[in-house]
C-alpha positions in Angstrom: -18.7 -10.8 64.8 -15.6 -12.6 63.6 -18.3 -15.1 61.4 -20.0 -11.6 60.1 -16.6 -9.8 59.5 -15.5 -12.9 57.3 -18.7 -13.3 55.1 -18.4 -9.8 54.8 -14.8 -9.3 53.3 -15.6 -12.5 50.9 -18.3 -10.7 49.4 -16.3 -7.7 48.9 -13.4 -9.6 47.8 -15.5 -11.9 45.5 -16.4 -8.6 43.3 -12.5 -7.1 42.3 -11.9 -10.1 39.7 -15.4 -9.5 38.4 -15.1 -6.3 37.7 -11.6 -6.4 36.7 -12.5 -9.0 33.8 -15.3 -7.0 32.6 -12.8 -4.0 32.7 -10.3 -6.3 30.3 -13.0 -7.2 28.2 -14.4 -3.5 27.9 -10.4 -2.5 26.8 -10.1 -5.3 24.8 -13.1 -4.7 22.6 -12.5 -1.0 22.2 -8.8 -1.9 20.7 -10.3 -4.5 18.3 -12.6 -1.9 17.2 -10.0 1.1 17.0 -8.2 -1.9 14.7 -10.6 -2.3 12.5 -11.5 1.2 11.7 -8.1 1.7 11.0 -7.4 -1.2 8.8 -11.0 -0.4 6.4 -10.5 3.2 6.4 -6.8 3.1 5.3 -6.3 6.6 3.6 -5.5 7.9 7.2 -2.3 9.5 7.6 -0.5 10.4 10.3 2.6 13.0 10.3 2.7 11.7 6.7 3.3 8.5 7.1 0.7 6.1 5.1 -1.5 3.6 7.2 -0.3 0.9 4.4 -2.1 2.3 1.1 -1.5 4.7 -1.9 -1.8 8.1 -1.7 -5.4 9.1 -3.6 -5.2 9.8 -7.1 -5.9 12.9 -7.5 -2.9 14.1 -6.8 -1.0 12.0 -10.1 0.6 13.9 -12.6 -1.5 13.5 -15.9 0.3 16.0 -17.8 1.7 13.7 -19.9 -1.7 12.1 -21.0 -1.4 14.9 -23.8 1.3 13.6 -25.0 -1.0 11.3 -26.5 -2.1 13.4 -29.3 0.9 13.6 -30.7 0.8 9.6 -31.1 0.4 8.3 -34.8 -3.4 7.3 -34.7 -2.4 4.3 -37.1 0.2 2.7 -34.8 -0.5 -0.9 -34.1 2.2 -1.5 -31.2 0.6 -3.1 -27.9 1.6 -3.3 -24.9 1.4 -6.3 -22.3 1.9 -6.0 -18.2 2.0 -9.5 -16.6 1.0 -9.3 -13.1 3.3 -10.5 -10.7 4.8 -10.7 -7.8 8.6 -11.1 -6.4 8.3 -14.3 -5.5 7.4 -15.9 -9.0 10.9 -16.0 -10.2 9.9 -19.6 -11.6 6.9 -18.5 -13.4 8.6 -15.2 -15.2 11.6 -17.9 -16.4 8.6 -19.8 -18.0 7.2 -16.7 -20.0 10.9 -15.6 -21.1 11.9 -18.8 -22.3 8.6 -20.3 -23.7 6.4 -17.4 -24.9 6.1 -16.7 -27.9 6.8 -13.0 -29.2 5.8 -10.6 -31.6 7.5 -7.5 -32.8 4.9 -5.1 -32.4 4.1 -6.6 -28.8 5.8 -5.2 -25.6 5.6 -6.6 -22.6 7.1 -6.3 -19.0 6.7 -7.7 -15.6 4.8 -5.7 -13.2 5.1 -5.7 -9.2 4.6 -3.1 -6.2 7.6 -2.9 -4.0 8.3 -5.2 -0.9 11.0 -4.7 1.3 14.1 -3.3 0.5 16.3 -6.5 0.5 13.7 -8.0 -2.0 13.8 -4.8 -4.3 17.5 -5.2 -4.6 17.0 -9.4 -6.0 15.0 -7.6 -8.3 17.4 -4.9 -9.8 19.9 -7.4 -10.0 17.5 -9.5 -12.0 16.3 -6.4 -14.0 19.6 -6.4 -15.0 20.0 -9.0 -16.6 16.5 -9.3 -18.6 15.5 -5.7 -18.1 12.1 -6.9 -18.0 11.0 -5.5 -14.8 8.8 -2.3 -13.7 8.0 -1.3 -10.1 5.4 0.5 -9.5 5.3 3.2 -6.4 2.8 1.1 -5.0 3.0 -1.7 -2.2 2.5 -4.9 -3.5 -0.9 -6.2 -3.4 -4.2 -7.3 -4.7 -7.4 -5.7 -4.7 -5.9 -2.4 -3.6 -5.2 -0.4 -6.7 -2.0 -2.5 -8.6 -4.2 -2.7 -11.6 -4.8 0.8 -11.9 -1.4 1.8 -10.6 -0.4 -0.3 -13.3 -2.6 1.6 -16.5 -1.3 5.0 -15.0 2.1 4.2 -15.4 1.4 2.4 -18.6 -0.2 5.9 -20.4 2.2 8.3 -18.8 5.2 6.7 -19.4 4.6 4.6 -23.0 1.7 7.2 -24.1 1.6 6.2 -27.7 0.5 2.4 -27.8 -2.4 1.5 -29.9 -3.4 -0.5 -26.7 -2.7 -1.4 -23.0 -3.6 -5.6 -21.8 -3.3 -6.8 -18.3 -2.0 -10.1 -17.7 -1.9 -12.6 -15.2 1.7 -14.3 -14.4 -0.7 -18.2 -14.5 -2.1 -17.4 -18.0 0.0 -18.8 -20.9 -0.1 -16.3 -23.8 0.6 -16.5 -28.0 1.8 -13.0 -28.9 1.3 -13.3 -32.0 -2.3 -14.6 -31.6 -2.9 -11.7 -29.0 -1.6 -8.7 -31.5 -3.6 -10.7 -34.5 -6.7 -10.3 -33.1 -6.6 -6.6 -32.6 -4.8 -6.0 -35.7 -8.3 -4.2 -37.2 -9.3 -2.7 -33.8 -9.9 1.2 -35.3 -11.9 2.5 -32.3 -9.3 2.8 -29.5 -12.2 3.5 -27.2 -12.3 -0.5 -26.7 -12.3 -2.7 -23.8 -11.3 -6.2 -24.7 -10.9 -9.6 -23.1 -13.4 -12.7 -21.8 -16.5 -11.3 -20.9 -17.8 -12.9 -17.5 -21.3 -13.6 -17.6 -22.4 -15.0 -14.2 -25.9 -16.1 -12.6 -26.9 -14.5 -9.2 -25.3 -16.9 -6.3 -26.7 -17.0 -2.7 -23.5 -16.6 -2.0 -22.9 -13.6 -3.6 -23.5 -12.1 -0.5 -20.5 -12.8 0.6 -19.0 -10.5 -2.3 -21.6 -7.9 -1.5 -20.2 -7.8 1.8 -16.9 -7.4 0.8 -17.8 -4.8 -2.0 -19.4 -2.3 1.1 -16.3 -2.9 3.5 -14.1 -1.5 0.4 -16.1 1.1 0.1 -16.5 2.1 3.4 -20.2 2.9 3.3 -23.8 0.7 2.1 -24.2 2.5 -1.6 -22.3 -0.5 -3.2 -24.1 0.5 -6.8 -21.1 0.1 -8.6 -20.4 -3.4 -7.7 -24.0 -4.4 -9.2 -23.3 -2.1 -12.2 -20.4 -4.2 -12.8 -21.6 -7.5 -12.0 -22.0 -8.9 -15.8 -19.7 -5.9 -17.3 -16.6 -6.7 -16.9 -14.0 -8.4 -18.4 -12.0 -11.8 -16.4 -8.9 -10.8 -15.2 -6.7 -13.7 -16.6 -6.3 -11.1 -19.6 -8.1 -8.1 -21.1 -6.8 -5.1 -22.9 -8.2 -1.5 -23.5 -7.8 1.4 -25.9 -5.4 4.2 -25.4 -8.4 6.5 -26.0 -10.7 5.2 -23.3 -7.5 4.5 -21.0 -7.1 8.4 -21.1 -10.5 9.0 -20.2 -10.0 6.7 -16.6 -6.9 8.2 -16.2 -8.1 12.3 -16.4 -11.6 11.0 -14.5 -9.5 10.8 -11.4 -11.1 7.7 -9.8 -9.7 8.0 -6.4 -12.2 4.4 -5.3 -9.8 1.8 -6.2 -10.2 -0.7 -3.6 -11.8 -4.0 -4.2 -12.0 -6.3 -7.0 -10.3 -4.8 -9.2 -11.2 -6.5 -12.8 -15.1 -5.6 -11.3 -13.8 -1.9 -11.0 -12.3 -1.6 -14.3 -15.8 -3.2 -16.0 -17.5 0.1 -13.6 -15.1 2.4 -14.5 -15.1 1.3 -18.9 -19.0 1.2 -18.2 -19.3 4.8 -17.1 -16.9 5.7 -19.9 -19.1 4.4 -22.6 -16.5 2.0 -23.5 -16.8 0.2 -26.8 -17.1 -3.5 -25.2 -15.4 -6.8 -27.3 -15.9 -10.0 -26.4 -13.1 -12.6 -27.2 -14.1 -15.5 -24.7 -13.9 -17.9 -27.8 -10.5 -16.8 -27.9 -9.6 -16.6 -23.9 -9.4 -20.5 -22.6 -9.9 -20.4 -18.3 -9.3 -24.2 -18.0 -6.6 -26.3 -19.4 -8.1 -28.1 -22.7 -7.3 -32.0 -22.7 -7.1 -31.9 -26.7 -5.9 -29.6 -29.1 -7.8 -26.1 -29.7 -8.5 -24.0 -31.9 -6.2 -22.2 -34.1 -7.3 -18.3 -33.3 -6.7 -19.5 -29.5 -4.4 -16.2 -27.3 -4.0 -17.9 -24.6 -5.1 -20.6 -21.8 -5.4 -19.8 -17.9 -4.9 -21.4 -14.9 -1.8 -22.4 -14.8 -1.7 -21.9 -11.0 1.6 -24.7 -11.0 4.6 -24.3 -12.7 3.8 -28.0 -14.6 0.2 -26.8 -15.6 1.9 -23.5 -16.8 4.8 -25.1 -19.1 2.2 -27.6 -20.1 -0.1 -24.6 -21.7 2.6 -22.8 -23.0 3.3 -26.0 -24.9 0.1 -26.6 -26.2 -0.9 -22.9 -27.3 2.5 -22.6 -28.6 1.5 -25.6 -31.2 -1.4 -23.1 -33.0 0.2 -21.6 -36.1 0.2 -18.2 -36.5 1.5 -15.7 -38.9 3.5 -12.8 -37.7 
């Protein structure tokens, strides 16, 4: 009996860490999952309090987008947001000291908000360039600066002839960027390097991507965009067509964002204009062209100096 009575209790006893590990495993899975639908859902609020994203569009002001009509239809002032971040103090002291300006060309930094301790090292650096806007949206990419960024542009400078977006690694002339739109009459245009790009195997990657944004398998406007859009290193668009996408109230803004702005101009009937001549995305090795903006990729702060120096060396009259 005692042989029987041992055999026994092993067998019992053999079957609590089994079933406790499958238990772990069962808890452990369900969290992951519960983690995950959080994160991709991400408009999901709770007393309130955001689960780390904007709130949806819908609900911004546009009033102001009126104020539009009261602009001077022959005003040829544009204005210029470089994309940035508060950690590229370096890079912003490169475009105030080398780029080159032009008087009917505005331009200011543009960053979401971090923590509190880095917004104040930004006031205290907006106060002495006053260069600066932050936008009341987290900092990020791919989750709705870019449009945060137009919204605030219209509303708050509403009478621009038009509105560019910048990246803070792509060394830009002024002077160059305001003479090439200087007989721009159709402010319904979207400007800038127009991406033209062969199907990849790999695209599926994107694809993938494109339906976790979007939270569902309809992903029709990331093939729409596919070949219509403009490269993000620098494209501008009209003030007309910018009110348009503001009073559509696009509340999808997650994803790539260039790739939703070429959607978004596409659905608008945007007048398209292609300046890729004009738009360099590698560093040349000789001199270029004199109707050259700008040059990208200047993802170090040598390679950035280093275009700054060369497009700076293309005349151009004010």
């Amino acid at each position: 009996m005692d042989d029987v009575f041992f055999v026994t209790s092993r067998r019992v006893s053999s079957k609590i860490p089994i079933m406790s590990n499958l238990r772990l495993i069962w808890m452990i899975g369900v969290f992951i999952l519960c983690v995950l639908v959080v994160w991709s859902l991400g408009r999901i609020t709770f007393l309130g309090i955001s689960l780390g994203f904007t709130a949806p569009l819908d609900r911004v002001d546009t009033r102001n987008v009126d104020r539009t009509t009261e602009c001077y239809p022959q005003s040829q002032k544009v204005f210029y947001g470089i994309l940035t971040s508060a950690s590229r103090r370096d890079k912003r002291d490169v475009f105030r000291t080398l780029m080159i300006k032009h008087v009917n060309v505005d331009y200011r930094f543009i960053m979401g908000y971090e923590s509190s301790g880095v917004s104040r090292l930004m006031q205290l650096e907006n106060r002495t360039y006053g260069d600066i806007v932050i936008l009341n949206i987290k900092e990020n990419m791919n989750n709705g600066k870019t449009h945060a960024y137009f919204t605030w542009a219209l509303l708050e400078l509403p009478c621009y002839k038009m509105y560019f977006k910048g990246d803070d690694d792509f060394s830009v002339n002024m002077c160059q960027l305001h003479s090439s739109i200087s007989n721009i009459t159709d402010l319904n245009v979207y400007w800038g390097y127009h991406v033209v790009r062969q199907f990849d195997p790999l695209i599926f990657h994107d694809y993938l991507g494109a339906w976790w944004y979007n939270h569902r398998l309809d992903t029709s406007w990331y093939w729409i965009a596919y070949n219509r859009y403009m490269a993000g290193m620098c494209y501008g668009v009209g003030r007309e067509i910018l009110v348009k996408l503001i009073q559509s109230h696009y509340t999808e803004v997650w994803g790539p964002e260039d790739m939703r702005m070429g959607f978004w101009m596409h659905n608008l009937n945007a007048t398209y204009v292609d300046e890729s001549d004009k738009l360099r995305n590698i560093s040349p090795n000789n001199d270029i062209a004199s109707d050259v903006i700008g040059i990208h990729g200047g993802k170090s702060l040598k390679l950035l100096i280093r275009n700054f120096e060369i497009i700076n060396s293309a005349p151009c009259k004010p």
